[in-house]
Legacy VTK file of the C-alpha trace (Angstrom):
# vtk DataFile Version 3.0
C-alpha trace
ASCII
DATASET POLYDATA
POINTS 71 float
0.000 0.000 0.000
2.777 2.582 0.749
4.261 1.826 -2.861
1.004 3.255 -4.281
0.795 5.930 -2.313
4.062 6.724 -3.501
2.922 6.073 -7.558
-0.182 8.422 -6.453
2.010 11.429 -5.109
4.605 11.074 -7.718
1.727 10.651 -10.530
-0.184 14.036 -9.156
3.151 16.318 -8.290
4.188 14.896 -12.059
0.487 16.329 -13.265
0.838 19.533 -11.517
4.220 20.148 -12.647
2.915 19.858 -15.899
0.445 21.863 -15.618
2.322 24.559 -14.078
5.125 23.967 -17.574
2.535 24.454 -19.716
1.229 27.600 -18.416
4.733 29.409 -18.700
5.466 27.360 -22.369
2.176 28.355 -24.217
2.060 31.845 -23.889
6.547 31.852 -24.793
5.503 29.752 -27.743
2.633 31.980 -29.083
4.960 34.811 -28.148
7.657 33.661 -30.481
5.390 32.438 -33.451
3.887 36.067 -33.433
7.316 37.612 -33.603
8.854 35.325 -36.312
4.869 35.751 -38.424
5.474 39.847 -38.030
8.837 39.304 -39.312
7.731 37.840 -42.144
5.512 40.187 -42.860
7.505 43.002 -42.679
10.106 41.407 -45.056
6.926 40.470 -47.433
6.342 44.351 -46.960
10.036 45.383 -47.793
9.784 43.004 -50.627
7.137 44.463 -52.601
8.544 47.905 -52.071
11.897 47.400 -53.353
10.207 45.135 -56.284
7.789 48.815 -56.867
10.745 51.151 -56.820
13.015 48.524 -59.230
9.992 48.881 -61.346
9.653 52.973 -61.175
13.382 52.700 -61.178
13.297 50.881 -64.871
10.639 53.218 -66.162
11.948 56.128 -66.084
15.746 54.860 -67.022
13.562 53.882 -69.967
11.799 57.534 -70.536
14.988 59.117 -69.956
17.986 57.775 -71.335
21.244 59.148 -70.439
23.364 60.351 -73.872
26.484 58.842 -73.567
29.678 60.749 -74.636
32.410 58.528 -75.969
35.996 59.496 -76.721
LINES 1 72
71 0 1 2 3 4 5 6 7 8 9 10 11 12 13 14 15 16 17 18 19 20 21 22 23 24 25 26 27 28 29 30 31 32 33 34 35 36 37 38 39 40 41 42 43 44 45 46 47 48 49 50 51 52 53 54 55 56 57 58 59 60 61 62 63 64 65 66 67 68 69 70
């Protein structure tokens, strides 16, 4: 009978400890998924402005083009 009692206190500290894991793990882990998704985004972001400005860039090299004066 004493070995069970032991199982039963290891078995429910085990549970609570857990429990207790869990509660500080969770709210890390949704922490650091929400970081790493917003810095995705913003390079997403970034991304499609440089890709804009390459493309303004081009156009108006293409309006303008430079005369070039050779030796």
């Amino acid at each position: 009978m004493k070995s069970l009692a032991k199982f039963t206190i290891v078995g429910i500290s085990g549970i609570v400890l857990l429990k207790l894991f869990a509660t500080i793990l969770f709210p890390l882990l949704g922490l650091m998924i929400g970081l790493f998704a917003m810095t995705v985004k913003m390079a997403l972001i970034a991304a499609v402005i440089f890709f804009v400005y390459s493309l303004i860039k081009k156009r108006k090299a293409e309006a303008n083009p430079e005369v070039e004066v050779g030796p």
